[in-house]
C-alpha positions, 0 to 999 in steps of 0.5 A: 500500500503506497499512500503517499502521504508518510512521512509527514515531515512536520510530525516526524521531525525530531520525533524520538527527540520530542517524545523523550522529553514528553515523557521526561516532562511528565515523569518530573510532573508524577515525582519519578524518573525513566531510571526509576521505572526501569530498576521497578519493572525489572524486578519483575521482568528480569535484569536484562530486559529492555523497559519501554515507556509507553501509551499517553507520555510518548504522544503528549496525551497524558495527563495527571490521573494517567497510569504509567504503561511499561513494555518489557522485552526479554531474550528469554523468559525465566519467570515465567511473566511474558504476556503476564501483565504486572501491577507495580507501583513507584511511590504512589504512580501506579505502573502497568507492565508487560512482557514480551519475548524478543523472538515473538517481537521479530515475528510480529514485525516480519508479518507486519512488514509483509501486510503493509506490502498488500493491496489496502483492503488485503492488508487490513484484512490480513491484519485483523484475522491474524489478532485472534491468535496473536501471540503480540495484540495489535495495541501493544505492537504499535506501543513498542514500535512508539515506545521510548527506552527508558535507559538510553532514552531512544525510540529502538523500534521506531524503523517498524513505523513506516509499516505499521503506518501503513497498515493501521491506517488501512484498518482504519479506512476499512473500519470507516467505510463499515461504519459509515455503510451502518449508518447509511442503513440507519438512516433509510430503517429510521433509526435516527440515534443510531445512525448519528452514533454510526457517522460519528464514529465513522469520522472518528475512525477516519481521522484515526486512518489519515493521523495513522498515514501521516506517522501518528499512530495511536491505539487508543480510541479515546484520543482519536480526537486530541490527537486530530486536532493537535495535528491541525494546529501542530504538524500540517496535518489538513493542509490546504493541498490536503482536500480530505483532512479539510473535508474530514474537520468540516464534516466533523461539525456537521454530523456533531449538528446533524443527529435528526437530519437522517438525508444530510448523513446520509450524504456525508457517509457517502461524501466519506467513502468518495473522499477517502478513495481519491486520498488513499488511491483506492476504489474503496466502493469495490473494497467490501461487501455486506455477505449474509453467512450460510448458517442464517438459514439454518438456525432458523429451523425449529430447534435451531438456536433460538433458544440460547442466542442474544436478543438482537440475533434473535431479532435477525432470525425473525426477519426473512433473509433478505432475496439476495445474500450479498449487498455492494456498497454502492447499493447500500444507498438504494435500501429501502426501511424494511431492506435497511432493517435486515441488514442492520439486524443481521449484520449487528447479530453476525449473520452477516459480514463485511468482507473483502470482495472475493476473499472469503475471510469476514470481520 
């Protein structure tokens, strides 16, 4: 996946520099040092281990109620601790730690590489199906490859960025077009609420991809919006030669101001998936579909499942399935309230997947 747009020179400019001294500034702030962290978690982790700073403090995000989040990484594991996440304190700072053994660390990067490497939709899907088994969860991946030592005060795994920039950002786009696909079905079944929530979150996500295609790549939600608008202000990010950052912020204020006009995000949804495709190069129309599963059918026959399923697959098993079993993306806006309806149903119970066209995988 070649996006053009990483890296951001304005972001990435002595980046290791800034975020050690983040981390640094925030330390001095909670009354403790990187040398501190380092000699607690080892402890724990072994005398060998190299400790990461991570999370909140690498990204300027934290504040005074933060939690320190360590990452070890160890040639062996002796104790027995790696993946075992530990509650330690310094003084009165609460440190989360973790550890991870190095030979699984050079395979989660030779994977990640060789993703960032596929088509977008490819790359995105690839990444997703590989979590469940994951020896190294999607989070703390990208917290090692942004985390700052806290002996030499270096970024060691910041060489991997460039891929899971890459990647990230591909996840991202796929989770926004999801999302803004549901909202559009929200509009059309009547579900005003849901389909407000739905756009939200689909601009949120997309912010989220265009930070990640820039270098930023944070893994928490929670700050895909400080992280926007920082990077506005801060590093270039939205650019005038940069439509869709522009379009993203503008939009973001209509959809905030829109919750019971269903026809305007219904067309902001829409605006999203074209305006996405021309900044990342992809017709991402043609990406995914919506694909009923073939066991839809089956639990609906008397003692099926109905008795031990949730409510809102209940609800799906109620409905007749819908006369085609797959539904394009560009056909989405077509939908009439009862179509709309199902769709919602199904793809909110799992009976049906947004999947990669031709690929068999779903999420």
């Amino acid at each position: 996946m070649e996006f053009g747009k990483f890296p951001a020179s304005g972001f990435l400019s002595n980046l290791v520099e800034t975020r050690r001294f983040s981390c640094d500034s925030f330390l001095k702030g909670r009354d403790t040092d990187r040398a501190r962290l380092a000699e607690t978690a080892r402890k724990s982790f072994g005398q060998e281990a190299r400790v990461l700073i991570t999370s909140s403090p690498v990204h300027r995000l934290a504040n005074s109620t933060s939690d320190i989040d360590l990452i070890c990484v160890a040639e062996s594991d002796e104790l027995g601790l790696a993946q075992a996440a530990q509650q330690m304190y310094d003084g009165t700072n609460h440190l989360e730690s973790i550890g991870f053994l190095d030979e699984d660390l050079s395979e989660a990067f030779t994977e990640l590489a060789q993703w960032s490497r596929l088509s977008l939709g490819e790359g995105a899907e690839r990444f997703l199906n590989s979590q469940s088994n994951a020896t190294i969860r999607s989070k703390y991946l990208e917290r090692i490859i942004n985390g700052i030592d806290a002996e030499s005060g270096t970024s060691p795994y910041i060489e991997h960025l460039l891929h899971l920039s890459v990647v990230w950002a591909a996840v991202g786009v796929r989770r926004a077009v999801k999302l803004a696909t549901m909202s559009q079905m929200a509009v059309y079944a009547g579900w005003s609420r849901a389909a407000h929530a739905l756009a939200v979150e689909a601009l949120l996500q997309s912010m989220d991809a265009t930070l990640s295609a820039h270098g930023w790549v944070c893994s928490n939600s929670k700050w895909f919006l400080p992280r926007w608008r920082r990077a506005l202000a801060e590093f270039g990010v939205g650019a005038t030669s940069e439509e869709w950052p522009s379009w993203i912020d503008a939009s973001w204020d209509k959809v905030r101001a829109a919750e019971q006009n269903g026809h305007l995000l219904a067309a902001i949804m829409s605006e999203l998936i074209e305006n996405a495709s021309s900044f990342f190069g992809v017709e991402l129309f043609a990406q995914w579909t919506w694909q009923v599963d073939d066991n839809v059918v089956g639990v609906r026959e008397p003692g099926g499942l109905e008795g031990s399923i949730n409510t809102e697959r209940k609800r799906a098993i109620d409905l007749a399935p819908p006369k085609l079993s797959k539904l394009d993306l560009s056909e989405v806006s077509s939908l009439v309230t009862d179509q709309a309806v199902r769709w919602l149903h199904l793809g909110r119970s799992g009976f049906a997947s947004f999947r990669l066209v031709g690929s068999g995988e779903a999420q």
